[in-house]
Backbone as CSV, one residue per row, in Angstrom:
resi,resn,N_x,N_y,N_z,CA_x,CA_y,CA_z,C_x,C_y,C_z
1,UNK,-3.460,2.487,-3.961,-4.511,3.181,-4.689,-5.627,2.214,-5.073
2,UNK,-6.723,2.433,-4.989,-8.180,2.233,-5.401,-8.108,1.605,-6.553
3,UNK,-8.396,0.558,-7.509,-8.616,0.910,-9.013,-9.988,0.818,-9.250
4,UNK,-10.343,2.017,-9.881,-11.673,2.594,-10.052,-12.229,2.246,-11.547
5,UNK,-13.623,1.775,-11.482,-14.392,0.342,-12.428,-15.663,1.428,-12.687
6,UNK,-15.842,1.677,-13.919,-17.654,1.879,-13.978,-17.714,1.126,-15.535
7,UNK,-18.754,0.219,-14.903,-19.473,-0.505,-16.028,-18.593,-1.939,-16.285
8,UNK,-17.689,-2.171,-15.402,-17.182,-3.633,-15.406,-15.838,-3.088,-15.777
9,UNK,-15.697,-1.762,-16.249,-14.303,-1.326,-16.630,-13.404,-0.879,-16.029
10,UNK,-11.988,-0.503,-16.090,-11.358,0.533,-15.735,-11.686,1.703,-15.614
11,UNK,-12.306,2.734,-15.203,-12.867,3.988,-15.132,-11.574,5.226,-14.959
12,UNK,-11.206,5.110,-16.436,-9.706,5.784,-16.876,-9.954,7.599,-16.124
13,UNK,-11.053,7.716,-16.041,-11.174,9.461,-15.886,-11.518,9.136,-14.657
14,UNK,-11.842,7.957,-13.491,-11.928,8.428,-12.176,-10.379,8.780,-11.626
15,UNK,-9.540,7.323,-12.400,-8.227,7.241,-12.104,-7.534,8.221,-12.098
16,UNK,-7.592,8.831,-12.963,-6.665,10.230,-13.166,-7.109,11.871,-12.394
17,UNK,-8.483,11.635,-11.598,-8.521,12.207,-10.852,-8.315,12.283,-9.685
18,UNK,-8.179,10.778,-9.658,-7.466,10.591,-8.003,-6.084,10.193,-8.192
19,UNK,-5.800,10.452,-9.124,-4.258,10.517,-8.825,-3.759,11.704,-8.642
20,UNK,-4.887,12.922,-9.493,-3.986,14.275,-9.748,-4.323,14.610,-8.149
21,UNK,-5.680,14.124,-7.163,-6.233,14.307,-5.690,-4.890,14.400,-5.335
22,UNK,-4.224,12.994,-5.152,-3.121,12.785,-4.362,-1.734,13.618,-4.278
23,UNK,-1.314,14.071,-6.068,-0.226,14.730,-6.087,-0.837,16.206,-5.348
24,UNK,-1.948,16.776,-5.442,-1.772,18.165,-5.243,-2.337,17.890,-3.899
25,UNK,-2.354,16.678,-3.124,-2.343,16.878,-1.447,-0.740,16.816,-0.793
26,UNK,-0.124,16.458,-1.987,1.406,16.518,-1.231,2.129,15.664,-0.646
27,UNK,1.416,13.849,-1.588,1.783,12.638,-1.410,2.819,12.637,-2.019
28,UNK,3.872,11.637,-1.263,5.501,11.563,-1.143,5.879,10.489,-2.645
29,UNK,4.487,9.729,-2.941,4.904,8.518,-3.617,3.365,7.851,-3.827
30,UNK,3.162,6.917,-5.128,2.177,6.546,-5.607,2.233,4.983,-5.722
31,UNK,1.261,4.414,-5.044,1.436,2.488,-5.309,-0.089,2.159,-5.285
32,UNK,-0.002,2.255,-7.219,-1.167,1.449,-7.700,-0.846,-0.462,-8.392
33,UNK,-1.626,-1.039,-8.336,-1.434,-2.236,-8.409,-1.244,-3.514,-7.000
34,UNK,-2.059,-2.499,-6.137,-1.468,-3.170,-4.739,-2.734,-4.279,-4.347
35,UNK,-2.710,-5.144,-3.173,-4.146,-5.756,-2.484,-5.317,-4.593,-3.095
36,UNK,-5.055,-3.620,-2.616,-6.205,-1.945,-2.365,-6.671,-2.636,-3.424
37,UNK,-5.649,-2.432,-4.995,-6.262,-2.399,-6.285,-6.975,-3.299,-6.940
38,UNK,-7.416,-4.399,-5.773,-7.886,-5.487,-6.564,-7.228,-6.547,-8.203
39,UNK,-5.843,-6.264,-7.633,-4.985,-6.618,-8.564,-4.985,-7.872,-9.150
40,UNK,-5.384,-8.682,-8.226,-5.821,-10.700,-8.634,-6.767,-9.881,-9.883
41,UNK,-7.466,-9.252,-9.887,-8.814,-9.219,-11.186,-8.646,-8.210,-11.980
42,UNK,-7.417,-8.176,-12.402,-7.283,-7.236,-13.684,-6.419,-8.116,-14.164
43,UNK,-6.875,-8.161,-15.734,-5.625,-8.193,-17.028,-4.732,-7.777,-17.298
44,UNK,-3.866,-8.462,-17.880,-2.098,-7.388,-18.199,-2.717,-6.095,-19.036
45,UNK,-3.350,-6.427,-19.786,-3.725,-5.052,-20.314,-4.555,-3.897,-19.272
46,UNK,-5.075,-4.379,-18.962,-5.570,-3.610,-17.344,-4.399,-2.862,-16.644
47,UNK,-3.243,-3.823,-16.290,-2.219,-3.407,-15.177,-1.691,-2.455,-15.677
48,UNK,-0.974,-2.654,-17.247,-0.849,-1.277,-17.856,-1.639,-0.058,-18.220
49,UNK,-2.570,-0.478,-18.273,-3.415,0.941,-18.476,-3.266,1.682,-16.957
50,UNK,-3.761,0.447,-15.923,-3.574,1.672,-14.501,-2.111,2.118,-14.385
51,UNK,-1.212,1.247,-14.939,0.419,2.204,-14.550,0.682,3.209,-15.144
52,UNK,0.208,3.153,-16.441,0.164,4.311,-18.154,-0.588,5.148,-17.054
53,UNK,-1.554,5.060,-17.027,-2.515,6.420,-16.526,-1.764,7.241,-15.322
54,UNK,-1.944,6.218,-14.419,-1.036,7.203,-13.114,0.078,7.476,-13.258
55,UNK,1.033,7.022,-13.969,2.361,7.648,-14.481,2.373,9.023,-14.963
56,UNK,1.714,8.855,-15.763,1.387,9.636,-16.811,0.954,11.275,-16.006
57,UNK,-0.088,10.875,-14.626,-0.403,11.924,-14.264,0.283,12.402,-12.964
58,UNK,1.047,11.752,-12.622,1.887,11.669,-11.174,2.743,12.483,-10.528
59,UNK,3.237,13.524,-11.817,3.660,15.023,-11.883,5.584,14.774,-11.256
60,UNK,5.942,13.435,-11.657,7.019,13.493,-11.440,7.322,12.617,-10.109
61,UNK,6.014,12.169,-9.532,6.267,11.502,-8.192,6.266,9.970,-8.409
62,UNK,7.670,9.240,-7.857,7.627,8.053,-7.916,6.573,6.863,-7.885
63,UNK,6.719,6.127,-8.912,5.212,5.103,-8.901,5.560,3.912,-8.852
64,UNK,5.587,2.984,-7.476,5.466,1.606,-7.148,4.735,0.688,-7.493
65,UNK,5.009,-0.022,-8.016,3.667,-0.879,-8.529,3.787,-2.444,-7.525
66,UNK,2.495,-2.603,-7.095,2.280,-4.805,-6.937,2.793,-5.074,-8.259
67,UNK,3.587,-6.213,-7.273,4.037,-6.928,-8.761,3.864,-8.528,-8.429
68,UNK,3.905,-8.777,-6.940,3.518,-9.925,-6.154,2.500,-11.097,-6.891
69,UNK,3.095,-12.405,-6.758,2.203,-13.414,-7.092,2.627,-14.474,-6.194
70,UNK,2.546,-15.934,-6.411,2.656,-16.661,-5.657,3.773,-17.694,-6.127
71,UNK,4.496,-17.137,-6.990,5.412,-17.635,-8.152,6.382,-17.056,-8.465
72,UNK,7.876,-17.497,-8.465,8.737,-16.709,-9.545,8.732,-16.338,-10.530
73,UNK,7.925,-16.686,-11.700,7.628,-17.158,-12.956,6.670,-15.937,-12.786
74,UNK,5.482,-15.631,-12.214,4.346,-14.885,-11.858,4.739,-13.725,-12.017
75,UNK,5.736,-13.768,-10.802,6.553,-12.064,-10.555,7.284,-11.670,-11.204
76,UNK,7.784,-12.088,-12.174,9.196,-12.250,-12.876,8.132,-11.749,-14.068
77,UNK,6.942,-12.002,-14.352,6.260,-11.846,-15.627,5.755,-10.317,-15.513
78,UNK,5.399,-10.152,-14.295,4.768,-9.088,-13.665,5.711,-7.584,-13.946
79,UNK,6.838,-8.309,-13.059,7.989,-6.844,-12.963,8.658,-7.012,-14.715
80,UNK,8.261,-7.959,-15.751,8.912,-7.617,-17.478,8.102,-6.398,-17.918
81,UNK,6.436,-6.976,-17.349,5.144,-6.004,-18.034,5.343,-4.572,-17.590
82,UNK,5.556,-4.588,-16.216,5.430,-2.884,-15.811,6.784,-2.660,-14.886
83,UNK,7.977,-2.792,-16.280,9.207,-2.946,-16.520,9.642,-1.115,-16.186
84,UNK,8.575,-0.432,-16.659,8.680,1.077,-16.502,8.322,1.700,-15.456
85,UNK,8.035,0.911,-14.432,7.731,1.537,-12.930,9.173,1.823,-12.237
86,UNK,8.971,2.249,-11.369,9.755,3.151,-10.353,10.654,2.099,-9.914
87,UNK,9.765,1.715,-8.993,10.395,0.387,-8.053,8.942,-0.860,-7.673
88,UNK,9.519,-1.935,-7.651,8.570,-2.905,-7.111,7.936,-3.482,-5.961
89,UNK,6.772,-3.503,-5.373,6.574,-3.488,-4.226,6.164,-4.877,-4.125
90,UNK,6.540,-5.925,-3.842,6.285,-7.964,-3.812,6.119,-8.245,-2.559
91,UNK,4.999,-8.829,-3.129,4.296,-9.461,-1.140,4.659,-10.640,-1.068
92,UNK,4.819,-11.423,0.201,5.265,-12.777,0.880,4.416,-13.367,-0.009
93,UNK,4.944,-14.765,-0.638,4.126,-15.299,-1.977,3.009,-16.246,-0.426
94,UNK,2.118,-16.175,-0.888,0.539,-16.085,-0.465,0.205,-17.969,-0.773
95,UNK,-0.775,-18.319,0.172,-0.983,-19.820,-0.187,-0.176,-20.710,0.297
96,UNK,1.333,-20.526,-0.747,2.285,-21.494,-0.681,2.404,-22.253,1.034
97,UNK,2.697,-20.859,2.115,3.029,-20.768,2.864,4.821,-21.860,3.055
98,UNK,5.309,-20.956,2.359,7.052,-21.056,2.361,7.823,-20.980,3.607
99,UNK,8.826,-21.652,4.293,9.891,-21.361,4.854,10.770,-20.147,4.860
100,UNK,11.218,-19.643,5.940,11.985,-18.570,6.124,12.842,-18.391,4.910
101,UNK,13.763,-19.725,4.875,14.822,-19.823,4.060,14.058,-19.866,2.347
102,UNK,12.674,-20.363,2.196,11.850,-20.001,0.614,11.342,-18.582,0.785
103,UNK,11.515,-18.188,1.381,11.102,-16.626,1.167,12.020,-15.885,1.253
104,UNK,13.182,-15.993,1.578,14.952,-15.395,1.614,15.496,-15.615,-0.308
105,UNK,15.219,-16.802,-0.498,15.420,-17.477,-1.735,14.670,-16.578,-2.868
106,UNK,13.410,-16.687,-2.843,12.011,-15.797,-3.655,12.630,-14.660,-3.629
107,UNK,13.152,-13.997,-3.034,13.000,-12.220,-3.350,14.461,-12.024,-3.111
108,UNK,15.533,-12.655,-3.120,16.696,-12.436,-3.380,16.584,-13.159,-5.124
109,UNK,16.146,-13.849,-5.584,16.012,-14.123,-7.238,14.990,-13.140,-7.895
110,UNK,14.509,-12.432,-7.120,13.612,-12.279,-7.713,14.444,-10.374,-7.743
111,UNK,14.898,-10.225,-6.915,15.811,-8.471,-6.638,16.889,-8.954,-7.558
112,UNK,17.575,-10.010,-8.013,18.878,-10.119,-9.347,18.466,-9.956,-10.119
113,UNK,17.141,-10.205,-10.536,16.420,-10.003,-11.845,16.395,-8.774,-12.220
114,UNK,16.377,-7.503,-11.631,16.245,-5.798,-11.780,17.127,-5.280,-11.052
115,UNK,17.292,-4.305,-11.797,18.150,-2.968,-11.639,17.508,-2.339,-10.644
116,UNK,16.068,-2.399,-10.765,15.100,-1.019,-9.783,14.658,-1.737,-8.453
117,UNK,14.809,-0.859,-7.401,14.476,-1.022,-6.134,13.410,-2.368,-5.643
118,UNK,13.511,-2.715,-5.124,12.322,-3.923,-4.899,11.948,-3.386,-3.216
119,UNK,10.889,-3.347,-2.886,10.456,-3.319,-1.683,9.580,-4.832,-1.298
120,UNK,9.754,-5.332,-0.146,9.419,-6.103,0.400,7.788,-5.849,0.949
121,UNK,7.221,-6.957,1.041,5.724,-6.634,1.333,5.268,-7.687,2.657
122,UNK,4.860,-7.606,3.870,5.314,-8.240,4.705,3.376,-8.408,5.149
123,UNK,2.612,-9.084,5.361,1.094,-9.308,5.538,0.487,-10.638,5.455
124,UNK,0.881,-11.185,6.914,0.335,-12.133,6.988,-0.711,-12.607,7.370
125,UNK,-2.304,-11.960,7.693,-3.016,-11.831,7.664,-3.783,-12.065,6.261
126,UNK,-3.254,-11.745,4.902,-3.530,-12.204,3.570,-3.098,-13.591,3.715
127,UNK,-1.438,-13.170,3.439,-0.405,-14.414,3.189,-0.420,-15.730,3.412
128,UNK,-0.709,-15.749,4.982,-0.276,-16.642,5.577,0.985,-17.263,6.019
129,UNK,2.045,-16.377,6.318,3.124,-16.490,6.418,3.554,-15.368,6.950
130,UNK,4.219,-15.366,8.262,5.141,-14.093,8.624,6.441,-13.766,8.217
131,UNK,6.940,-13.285,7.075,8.279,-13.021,7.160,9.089,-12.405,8.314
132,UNK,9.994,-13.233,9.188,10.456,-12.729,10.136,11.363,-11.757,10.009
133,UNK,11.637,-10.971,11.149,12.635,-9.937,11.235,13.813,-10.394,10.806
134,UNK,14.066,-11.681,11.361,15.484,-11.646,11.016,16.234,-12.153,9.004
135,UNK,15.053,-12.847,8.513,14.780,-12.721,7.216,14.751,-11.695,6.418
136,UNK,13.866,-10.501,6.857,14.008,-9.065,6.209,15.347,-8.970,6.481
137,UNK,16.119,-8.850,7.729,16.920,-8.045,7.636,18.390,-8.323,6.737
138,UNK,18.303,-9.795,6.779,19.326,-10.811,6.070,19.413,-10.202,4.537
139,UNK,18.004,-9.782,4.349,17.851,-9.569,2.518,18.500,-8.300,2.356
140,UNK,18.014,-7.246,3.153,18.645,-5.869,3.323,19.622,-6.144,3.150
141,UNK,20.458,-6.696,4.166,22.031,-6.486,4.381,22.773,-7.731,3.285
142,UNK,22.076,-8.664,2.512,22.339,-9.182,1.914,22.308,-9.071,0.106
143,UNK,21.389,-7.985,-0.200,20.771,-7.487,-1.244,20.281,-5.755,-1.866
144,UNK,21.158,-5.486,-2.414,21.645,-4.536,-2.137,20.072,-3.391,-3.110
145,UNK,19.474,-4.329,-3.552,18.367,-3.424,-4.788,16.727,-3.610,-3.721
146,UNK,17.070,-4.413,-2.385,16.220,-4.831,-1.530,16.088,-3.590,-0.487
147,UNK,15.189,-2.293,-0.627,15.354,-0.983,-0.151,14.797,-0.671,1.052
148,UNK,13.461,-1.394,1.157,12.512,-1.255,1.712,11.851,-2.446,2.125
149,UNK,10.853,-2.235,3.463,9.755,-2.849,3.651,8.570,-2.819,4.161
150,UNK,7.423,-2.990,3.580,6.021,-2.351,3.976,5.550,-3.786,5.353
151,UNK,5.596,-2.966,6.060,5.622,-3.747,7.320,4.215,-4.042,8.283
152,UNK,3.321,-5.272,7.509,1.665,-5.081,8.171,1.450,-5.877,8.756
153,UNK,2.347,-6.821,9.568,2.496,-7.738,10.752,1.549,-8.009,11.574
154,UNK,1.568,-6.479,11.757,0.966,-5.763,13.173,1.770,-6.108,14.685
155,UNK,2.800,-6.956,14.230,3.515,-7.044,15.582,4.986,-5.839,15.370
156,UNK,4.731,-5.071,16.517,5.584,-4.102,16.604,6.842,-4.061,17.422
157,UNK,6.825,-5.389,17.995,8.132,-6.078,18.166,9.133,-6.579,17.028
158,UNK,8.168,-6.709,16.485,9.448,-7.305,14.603,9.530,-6.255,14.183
159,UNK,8.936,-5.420,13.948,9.146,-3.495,13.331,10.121,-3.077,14.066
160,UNK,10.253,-3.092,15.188,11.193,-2.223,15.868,12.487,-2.786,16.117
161,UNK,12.689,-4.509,15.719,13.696,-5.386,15.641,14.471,-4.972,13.930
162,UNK,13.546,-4.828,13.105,13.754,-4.375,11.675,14.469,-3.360,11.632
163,UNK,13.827,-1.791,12.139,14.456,-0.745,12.279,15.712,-0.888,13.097
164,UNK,15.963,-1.379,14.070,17.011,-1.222,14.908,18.184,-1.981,13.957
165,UNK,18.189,-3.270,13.067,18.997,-3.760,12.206,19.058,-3.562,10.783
166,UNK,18.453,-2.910,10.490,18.549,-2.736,9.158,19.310,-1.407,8.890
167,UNK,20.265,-1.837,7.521,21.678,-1.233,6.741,21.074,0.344,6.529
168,UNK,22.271,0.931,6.462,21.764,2.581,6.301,21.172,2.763,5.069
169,UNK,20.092,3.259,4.656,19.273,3.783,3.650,18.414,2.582,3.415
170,UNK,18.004,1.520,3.936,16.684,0.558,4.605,15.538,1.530,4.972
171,UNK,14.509,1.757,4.147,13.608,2.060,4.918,12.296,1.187,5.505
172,UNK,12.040,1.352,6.508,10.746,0.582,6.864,9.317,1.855,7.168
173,UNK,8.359,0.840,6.695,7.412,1.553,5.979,5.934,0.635,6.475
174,UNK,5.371,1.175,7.624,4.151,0.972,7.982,2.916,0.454,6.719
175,UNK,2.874,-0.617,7.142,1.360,-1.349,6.518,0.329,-1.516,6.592
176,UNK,-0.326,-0.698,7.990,-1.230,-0.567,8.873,-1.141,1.162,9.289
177,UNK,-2.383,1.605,8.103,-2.251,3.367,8.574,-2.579,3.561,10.597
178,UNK,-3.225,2.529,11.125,-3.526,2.965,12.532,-1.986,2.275,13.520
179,UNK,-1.185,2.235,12.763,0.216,1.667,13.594,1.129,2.590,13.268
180,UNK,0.638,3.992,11.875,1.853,4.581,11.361,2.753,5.521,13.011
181,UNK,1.793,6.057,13.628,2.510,6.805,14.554,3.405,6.026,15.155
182,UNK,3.245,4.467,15.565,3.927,4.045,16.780,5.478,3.725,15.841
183,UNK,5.133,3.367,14.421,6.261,2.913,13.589,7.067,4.273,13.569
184,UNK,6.761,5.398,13.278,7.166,6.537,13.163,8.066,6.744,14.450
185,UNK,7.451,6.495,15.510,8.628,7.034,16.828,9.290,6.207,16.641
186,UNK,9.305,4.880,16.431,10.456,3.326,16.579,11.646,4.040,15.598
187,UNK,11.605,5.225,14.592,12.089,5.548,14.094,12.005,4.998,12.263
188,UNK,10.718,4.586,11.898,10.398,4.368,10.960,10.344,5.278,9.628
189,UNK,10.342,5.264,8.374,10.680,6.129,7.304,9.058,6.374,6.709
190,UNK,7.612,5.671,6.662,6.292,5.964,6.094,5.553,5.192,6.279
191,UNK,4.419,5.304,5.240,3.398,4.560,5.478,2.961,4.051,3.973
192,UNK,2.905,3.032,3.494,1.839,2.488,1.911,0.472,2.706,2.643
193,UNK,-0.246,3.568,2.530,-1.718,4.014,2.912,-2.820,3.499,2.032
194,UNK,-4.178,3.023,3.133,-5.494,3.253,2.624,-5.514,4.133,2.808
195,UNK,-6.061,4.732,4.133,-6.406,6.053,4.440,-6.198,6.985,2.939
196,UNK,-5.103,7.156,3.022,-4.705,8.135,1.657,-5.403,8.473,0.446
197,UNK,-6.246,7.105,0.404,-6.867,7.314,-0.877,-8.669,8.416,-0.231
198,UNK,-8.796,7.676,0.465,-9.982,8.493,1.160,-9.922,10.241,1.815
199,UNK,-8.431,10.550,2.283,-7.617,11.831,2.875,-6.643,12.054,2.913
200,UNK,-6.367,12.465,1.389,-4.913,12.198,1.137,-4.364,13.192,1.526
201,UNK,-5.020,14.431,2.110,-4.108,16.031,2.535,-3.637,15.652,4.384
202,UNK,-4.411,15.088,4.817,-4.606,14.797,6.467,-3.360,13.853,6.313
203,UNK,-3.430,12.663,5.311,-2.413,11.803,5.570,-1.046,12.399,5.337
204,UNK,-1.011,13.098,4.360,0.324,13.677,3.816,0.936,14.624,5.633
205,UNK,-0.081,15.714,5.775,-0.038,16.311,6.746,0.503,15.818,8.086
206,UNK,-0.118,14.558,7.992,0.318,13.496,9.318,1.494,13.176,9.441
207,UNK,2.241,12.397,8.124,3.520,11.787,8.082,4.438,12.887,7.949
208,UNK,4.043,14.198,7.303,5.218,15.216,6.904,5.444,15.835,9.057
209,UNK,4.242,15.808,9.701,4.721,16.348,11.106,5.670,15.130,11.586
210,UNK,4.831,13.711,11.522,6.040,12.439,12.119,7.445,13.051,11.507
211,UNK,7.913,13.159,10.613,9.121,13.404,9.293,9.634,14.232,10.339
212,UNK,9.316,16.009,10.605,9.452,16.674,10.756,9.768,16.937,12.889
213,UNK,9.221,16.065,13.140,9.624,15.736,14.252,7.995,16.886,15.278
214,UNK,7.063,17.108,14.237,6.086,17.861,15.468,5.028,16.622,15.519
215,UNK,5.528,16.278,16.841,4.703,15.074,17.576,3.180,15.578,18.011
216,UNK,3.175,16.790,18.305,1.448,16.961,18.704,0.828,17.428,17.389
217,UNK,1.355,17.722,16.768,0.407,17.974,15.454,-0.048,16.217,14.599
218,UNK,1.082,15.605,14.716,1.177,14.396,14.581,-0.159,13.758,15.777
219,UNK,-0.134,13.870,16.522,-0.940,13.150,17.684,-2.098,13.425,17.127
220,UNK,-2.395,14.953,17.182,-3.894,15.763,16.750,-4.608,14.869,15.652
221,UNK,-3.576,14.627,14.294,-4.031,14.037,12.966,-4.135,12.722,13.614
222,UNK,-3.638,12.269,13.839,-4.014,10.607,14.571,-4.961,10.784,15.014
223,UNK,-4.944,11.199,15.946,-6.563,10.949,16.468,-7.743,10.861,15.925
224,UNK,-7.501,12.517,15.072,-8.464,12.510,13.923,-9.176,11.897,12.851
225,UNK,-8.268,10.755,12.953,-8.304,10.115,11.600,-8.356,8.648,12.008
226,UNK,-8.393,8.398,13.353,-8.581,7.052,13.631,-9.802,6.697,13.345
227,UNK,-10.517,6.939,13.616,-12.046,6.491,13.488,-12.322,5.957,11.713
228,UNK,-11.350,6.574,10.852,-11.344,6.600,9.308,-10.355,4.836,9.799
229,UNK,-9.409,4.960,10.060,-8.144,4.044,10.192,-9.136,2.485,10.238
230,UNK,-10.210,2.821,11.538,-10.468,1.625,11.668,-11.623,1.288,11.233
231,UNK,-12.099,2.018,10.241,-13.190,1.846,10.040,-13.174,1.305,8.216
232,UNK,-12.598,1.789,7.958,-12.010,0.885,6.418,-11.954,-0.399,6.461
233,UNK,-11.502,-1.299,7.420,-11.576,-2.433,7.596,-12.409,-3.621,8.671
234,UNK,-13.415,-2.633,8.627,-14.880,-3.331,9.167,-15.241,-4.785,8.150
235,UNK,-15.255,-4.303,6.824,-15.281,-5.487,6.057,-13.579,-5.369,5.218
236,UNK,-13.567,-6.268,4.440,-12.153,-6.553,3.906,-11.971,-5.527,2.527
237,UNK,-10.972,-4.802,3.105,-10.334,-3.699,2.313,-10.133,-4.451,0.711
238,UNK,-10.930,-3.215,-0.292,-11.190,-2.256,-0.271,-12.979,-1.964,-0.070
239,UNK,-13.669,-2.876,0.248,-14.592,-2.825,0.107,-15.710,-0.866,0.854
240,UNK,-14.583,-0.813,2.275,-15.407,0.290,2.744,-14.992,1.537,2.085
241,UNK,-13.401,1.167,2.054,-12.944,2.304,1.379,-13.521,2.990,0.176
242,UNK,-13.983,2.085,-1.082,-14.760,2.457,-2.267,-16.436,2.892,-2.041
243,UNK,-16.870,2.577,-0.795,-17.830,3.469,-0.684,-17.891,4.541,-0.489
244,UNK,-16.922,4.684,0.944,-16.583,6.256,1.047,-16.420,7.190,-0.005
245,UNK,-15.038,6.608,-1.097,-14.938,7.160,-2.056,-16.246,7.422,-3.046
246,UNK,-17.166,6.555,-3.216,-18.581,6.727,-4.327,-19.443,8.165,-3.293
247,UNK,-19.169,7.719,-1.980,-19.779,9.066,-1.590,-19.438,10.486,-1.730
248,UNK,-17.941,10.138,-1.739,-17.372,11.551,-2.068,-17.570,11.843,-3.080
249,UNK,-18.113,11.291,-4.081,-18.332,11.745,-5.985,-17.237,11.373,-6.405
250,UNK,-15.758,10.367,-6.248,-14.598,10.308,-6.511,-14.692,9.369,-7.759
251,UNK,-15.441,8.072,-7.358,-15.656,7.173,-8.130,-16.913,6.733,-7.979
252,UNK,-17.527,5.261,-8.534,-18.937,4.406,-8.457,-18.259,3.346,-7.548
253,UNK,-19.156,2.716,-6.605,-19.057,2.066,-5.607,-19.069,0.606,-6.036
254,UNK,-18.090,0.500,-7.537,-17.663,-0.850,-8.163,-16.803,-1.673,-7.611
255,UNK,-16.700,-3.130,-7.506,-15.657,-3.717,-6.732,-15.725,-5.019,-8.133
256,UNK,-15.091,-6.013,-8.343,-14.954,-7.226,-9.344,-14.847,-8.254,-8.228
257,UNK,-16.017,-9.232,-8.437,-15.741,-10.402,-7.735,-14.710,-11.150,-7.631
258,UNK,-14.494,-11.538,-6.315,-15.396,-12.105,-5.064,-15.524,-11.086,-4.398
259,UNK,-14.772,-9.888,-4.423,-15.360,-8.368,-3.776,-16.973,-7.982,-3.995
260,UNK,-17.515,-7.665,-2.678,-18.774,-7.337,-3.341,-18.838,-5.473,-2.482
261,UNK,-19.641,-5.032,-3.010,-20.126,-3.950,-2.546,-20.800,-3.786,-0.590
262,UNK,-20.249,-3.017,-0.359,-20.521,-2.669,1.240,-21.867,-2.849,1.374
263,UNK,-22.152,-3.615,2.789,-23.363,-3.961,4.010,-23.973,-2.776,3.998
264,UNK,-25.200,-2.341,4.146,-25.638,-0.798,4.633,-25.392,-0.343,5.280
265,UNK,-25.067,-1.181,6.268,-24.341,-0.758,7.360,-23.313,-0.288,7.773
266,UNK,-22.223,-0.996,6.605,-20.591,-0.121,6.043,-20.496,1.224,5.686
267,UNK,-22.124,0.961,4.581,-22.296,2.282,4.054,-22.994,3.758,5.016
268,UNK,-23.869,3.585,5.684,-23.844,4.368,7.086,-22.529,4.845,8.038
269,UNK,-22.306,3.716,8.193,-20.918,3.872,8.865,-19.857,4.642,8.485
270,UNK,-19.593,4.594,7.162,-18.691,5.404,6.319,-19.074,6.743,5.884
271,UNK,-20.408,6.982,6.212,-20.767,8.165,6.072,-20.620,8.945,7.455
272,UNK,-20.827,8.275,8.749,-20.818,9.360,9.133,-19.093,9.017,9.837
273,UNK,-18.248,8.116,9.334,-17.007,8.637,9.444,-16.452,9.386,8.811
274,UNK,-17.182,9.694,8.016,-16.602,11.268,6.410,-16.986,12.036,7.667
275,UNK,-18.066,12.260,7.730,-18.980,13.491,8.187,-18.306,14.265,10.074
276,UNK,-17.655,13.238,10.135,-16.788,13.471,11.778,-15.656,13.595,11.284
277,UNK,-15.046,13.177,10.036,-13.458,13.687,10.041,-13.272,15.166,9.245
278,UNK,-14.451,15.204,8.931,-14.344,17.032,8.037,-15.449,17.962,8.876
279,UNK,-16.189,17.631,9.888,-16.918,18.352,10.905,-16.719,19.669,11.280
């Protein structure tokens, strides 16, 4: 999810309208506090207000929160504060660039610490570090509060090495909305979506046909929605995405530095990718 700013702030009444967007499009699950949310630049008092708010309005649907830092100490501080979330979603600690065996270590101390689900966050393109397949799968089968993993590699040789080994009730979970179909046939369980925040009925629509096993309705929405898929990340997410959204009237086209506001050219662009996906 987006976290939506007018006037340098939290913009508490955009938030809660795009959260109530999402529940009444028929989203499976809610993860604010993520990269999307510009999470490096909010305050603890910040993080709670966005978890308070979308909790609050979420109508009963599970809420994941980033809890990811580059630290045990970080994350460990993170998952005390928003102690009342669902389950935790922790990305490959970033920078460090750790060893297989320091990133096996990190999130097996870091899953003893809680009772609640921990999902794995796999993006090395941020990170700098690939958590390998055979690492995820060690934690799975080694860690029993270790449920999930949001899988944005982009190599779909380690996705489909993941799925094929990982313990029954493992889900793997696309990190890249323009890879969800191929993860979906490998026999994959979802998607942590941008897209979603921009079309959240198309996306819901999309994954409930993958779920459901209707592959051409599934195909149809893919297609449809590619041009959205790849076009969000012309510049570095969230930057296109929050225009789109300021165009839709959702929110103001606020970002907190080093994020800056979309090229004109983003902003063109994003218009007439609205304007071709609702045509």
């Amino acid at each position: 999810m987006f976290t939506p700013f007018r006037h340098g702030e939290v913009d508490v009444e955009a938030l809660v309208a795009t959260t109530e967007r999402q529940v009444q499009a028929g989203i499976d699950f809610l993860v604010p506090l993520g990269t999307t949310g510009e999470t490096p630049t909010l305050s603890n008092q910040e993080k709670l207000l966005v978890f308070h708010t979308v909790k609050e309005h979420a109508a009963g649907r599970p809420v994941v929160v980033g809890v990811g830092t580059n630290s045990v100490h970080g994350t460990l501080a993170n998952m005390e504060l928003l102690k009342e979330a669902d389950a935790f979603l922790v990305v490959v600690p970033f920078y460090n660039k750790p060893p297989q065996r320091g990133i096996y270590a990190y999130f097996k101390t870091l899953a003893e610490a809680t009772d609640k689900p921990v999902i794995l966050y796999n993006v090395p393109g941020r990170t700098g570090t690939n958590c390998e397949a055979e690492t995820t799968l060690a934690l799975a089968h080694d860690v029993p509060n270790i449920v999930a993993v949001k899988e944005a590699s982009g190599k779909l040789d380690q996705i489909q090495k993941i799925i094929e080994g990982a313990p029954a009730g493992f889900s793997v979970l696309s990190g890249n909305d323009d890879e969800t179909l191929s993860v979906m046939r490998m026999g994959g369980h979802g998607v942590v979506s941008v897209a979603s925040n921009v079309a959240p009925l198309e996306m819901a629509l999309f994954l409930h046909a993958t779920q459901s096993g209707d592959w051409k309705r599934a195909e149809e929405l893919n297609e449809r929605m590619s041009a959205l898929f790849k076009n969000l990340f012309v510049e570095p997410n969230p930057i296109p995405g929050k225009a789109a959204m300021a165009q839709l009237g959702l929110m103001e086209n606020s970002l907190r530095l080093p994020l800056v506001t979309a090229q004109a050219s983003t902003e063109a662009l994003m218009k007439q990718t609205l304007n071709q996906l609702w045509a």
